[in-house]
N, C-alpha and C positions, 0 to 999 in steps of 0.2 A: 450540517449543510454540505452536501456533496459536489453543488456544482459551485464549487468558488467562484470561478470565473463569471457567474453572473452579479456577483457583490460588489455593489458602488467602492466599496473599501480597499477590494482588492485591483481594480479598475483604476483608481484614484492613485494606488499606492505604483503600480506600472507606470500611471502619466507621471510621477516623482521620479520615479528612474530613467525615465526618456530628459526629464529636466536635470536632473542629478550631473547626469551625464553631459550633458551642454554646457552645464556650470563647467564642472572640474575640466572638460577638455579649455578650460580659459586662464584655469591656474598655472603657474610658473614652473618649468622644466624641475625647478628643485622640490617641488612638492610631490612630483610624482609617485613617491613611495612614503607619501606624508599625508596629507591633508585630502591627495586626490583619492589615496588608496582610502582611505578610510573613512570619504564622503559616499563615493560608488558602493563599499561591503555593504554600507549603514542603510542605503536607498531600497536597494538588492534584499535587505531582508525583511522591508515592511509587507511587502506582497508574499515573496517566501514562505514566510510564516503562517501569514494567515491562509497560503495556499496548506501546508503542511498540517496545520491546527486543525481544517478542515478533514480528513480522515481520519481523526482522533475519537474513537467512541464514546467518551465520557465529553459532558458536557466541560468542567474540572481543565481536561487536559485541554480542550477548546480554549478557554478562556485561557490557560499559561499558554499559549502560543499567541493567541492578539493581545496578551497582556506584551510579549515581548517585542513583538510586531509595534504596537504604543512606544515601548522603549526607545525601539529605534530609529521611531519619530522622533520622537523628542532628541535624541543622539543628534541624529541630521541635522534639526532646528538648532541645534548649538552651534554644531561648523558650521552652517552656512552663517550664524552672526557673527563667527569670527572671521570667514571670509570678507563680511560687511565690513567690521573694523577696518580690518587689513587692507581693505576695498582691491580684492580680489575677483573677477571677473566684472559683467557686467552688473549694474546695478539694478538694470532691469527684471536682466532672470534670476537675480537675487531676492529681489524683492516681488517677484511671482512664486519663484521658490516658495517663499516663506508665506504666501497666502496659501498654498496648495496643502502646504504643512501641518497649518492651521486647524485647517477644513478638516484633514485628514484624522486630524487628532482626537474635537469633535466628535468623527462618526468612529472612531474605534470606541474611546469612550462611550458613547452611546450604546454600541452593537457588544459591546463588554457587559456592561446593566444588563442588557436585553438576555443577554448569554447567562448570564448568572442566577437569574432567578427562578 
């Protein structure tokens, strides 16, 4: 797939880092190089990747790139439930966060199968 940017996934995975980014600017001055850093990398590299996966010529090398792109879904959905515990930022873009997470999981999973066979 050449034109990433036309993939719901990758689309999907951009609207996470425009949210990402909302969240962590709500976190506490002392997380700065804590929880915010390492919510923003984690956001940063769902689309990332699967932009990079994409000029990968083997199908193989595609899939290890939205296999880690997944990862870092799932990464993300972790600190954000521990910002939830913590009830760090707003609860609402929290809790949209974590729909969008979801979703996003979902269609990598799916577009993973679909890649692999």
């Amino acid at each position: 797939m050449k034109n990433y940017k036309k993939l719901k996934i990758w689309q999907k995975g951009m609207d996470i880092v425009a949210m990402t980014y909302t969240l962590a600017a709500q976190l506490p001055d002392e997380e700065r190089y804590g929880l915010r850093s390492q919510v923003t990398r984690c956001s940063v590299s769902i689309p990332s990747n699967i932009a990079e996966g994409s000029a990968k010529s083997s199908r193989k090398e595609y899939k290890n790139y939205l296999e880690t792109s997944l990862g870092s879904a799932y990464e993300l959905e972790t600190q954000v439930l521990i910002m939830d515990m913590l009830e760090f930022g707003d609860k609402a873009v929290r809790s949209s966060l974590l729909g969008m997470l979801d979703e996003e999981q979902k269609m990598l999973q799916s577009f993973i199968q679909k890649i692999g066979e």
